[in-house]
C-alpha positions in Angstrom: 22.5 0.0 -0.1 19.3 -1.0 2.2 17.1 -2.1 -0.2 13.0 -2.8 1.1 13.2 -5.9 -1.7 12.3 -9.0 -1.3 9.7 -7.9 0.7 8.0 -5.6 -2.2 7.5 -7.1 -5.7 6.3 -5.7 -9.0 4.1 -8.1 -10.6 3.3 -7.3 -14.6 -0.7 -6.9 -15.2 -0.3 -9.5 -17.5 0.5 -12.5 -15.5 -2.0 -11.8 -12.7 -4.9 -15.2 -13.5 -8.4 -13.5 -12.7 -11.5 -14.6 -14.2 -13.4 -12.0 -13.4 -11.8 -8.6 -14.5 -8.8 -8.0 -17.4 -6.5 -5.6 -15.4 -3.9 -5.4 -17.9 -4.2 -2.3 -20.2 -6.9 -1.9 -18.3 -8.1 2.2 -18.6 -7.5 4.3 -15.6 -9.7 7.7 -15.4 -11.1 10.1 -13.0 -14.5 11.1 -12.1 -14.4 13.9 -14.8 -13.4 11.5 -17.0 -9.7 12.6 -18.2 -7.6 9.5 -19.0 -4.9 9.3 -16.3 -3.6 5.9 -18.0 -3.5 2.5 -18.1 -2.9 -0.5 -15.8 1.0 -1.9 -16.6 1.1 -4.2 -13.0 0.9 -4.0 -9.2 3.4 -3.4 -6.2 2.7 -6.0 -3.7 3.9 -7.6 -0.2 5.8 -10.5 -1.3 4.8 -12.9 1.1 1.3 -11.9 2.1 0.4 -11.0 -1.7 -1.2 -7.5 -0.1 -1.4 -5.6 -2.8 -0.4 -1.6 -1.9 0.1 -0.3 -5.4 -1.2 0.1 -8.9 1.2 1.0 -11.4 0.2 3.1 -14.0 1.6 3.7 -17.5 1.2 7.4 -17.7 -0.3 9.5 -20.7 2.0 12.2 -22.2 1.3 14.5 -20.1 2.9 13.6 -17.3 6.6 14.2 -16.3 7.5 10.2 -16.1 7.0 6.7 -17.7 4.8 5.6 -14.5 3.1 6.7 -12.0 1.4 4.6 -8.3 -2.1 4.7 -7.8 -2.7 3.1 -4.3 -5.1 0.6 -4.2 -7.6 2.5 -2.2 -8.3 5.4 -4.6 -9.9 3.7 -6.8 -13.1 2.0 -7.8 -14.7 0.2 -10.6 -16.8 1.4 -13.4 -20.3 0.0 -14.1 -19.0 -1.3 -17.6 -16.1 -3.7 -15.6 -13.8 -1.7 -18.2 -11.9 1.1 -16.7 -10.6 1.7 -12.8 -11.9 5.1 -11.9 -9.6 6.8 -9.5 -10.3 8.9 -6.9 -8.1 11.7 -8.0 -7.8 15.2 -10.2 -5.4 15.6 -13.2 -3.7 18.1 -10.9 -3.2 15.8 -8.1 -1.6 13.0 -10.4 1.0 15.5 -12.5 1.8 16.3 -8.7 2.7 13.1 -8.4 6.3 11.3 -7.9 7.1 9.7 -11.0 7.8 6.1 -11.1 10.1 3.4 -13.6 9.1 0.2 -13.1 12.8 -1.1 -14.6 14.5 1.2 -11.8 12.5 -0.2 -8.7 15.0 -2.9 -7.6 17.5 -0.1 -7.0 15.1 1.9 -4.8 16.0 2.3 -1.2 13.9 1.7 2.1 13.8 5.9 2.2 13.4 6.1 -1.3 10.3 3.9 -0.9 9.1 6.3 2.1 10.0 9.5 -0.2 6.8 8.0 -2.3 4.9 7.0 0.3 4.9 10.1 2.1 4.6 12.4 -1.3 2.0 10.9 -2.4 0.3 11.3 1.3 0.8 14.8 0.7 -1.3 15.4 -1.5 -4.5 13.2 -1.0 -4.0 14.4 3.1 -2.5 18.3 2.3 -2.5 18.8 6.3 -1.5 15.6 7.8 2.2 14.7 9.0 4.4 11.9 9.4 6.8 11.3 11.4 10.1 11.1 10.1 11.8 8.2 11.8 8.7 6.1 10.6 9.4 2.8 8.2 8.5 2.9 4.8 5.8 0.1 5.7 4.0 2.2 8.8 2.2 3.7 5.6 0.4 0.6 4.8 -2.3 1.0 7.4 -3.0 4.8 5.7 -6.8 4.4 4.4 -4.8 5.2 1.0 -4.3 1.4 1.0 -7.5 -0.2 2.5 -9.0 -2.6 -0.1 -11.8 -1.0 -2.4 -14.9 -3.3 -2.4 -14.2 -4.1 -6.3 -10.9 -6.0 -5.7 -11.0 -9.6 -6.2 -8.8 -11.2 -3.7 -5.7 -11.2 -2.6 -2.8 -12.5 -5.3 -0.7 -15.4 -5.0 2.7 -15.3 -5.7 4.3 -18.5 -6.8 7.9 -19.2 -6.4 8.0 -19.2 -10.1 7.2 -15.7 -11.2 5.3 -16.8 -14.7 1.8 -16.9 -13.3 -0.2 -14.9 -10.7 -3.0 -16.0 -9.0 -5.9 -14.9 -6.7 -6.5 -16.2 -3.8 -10.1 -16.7 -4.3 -9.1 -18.2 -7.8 -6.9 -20.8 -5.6 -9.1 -21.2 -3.2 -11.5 -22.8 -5.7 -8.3 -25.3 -7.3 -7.1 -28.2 -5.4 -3.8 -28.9 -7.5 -2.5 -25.5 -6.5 0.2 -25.4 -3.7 1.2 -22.4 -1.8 5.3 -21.2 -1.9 6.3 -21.8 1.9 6.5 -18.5 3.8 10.2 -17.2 4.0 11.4 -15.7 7.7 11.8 -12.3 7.4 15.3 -10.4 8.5 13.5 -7.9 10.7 10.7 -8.1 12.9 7.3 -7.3 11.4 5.7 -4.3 12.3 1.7 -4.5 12.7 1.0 -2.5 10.1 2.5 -5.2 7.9 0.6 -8.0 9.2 -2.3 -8.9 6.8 -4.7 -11.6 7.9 -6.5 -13.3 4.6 -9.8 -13.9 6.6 -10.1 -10.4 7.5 -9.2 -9.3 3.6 -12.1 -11.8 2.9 -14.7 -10.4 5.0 -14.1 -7.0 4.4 -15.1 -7.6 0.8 -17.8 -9.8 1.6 
């Protein structure tokens, strides 16, 4: 099977080392204030760190353990204590479910199927093309960094801490994993320059 791993990885809330904001658990509402959930980790470009996902652990309601929130629908409340996202209860339960234990057997097209679903309904009348790679949705503005976001994690060759890049920015005893070659080339919707990232939520 053509799997789109190693070049995604889940990352568990729980492990990600930010001093600024406590995204594990973390509540996830909407602007009417229904609870859509709670922060459970992150779906990210292994070697850039670029986050694309947030995975949510859903409330009863919904037809599966976990949903994805992408990045870009959200914002940050005042209080620094819940992720408000840009979305209707209606919207989420029309979701594609999501189980986070079941994610290394997904395929490249199974990673599209999401992509493109969830697309669907936060653009009802746009189209994609379907000969398009599951990473040509990365530069949707689904996936554009919101202003709260911190920086860009780190993901160390061993898996039991995550880091931000601002966070290792500031640390001089922390090393970078070497960057890996990839098997294909990389499209440019998959390159992610850091400087930019920074700037953008400067």
């Amino acid at each position: 099977m053509d799997h789109p791993k190693p070049w995604l990885r889940y990352i568990e809330a729980g492990k990600i080392q930010d001093r600024t904001l406590a995204l594990d658990g973390m509540t996830i509402r909407n602007e009417a204030g229904e609870k859509l959930g709670s922060v459970d980790g992150l779906v990210v470009d292994s070697d850039s760190g670029r986050t694309y996902y947030i995975v949510v652990d859903a409330p009863g309601w919904f037809s599966a353990r976990q949903w994805l929130l992408p990045i870009g629908q959200t914002h940050l409340d005042d209080s620094h204590e819940a992720l408000i996202a840009h979305l209707s209860r209606d919207q989420v339960n029309r979701f594609p479910g999501f189980n986070k234990d079941e994610f290394e057997t997904l395929s490249e097209k199974d990673i599209k199927r999401i992509n493109d679903d969830i697309a669907m309904i936060l653009e009802p009348t746009a189209s994609y093309r379907t000969d398009e790679p599951y990473y040509a949705a990365w530069s949707r503005r689904f996936y554009e960094y919101p202003d709260w976001w911190a920086g860009i994690p780190i993901l160390p060759l061993d898996p039991s801490g995550v880091m931000f890049e601002s966070d290792v920015k500031k640390s001089r005893n922390v090393k970078l994993p070497p960057k890996r070659e990839r098997s294909h080339p990389v499209e440019p919707a998959e390159v992610h320059n850091h400087d930019d990232d920074d700037n953008d939520r400067s």
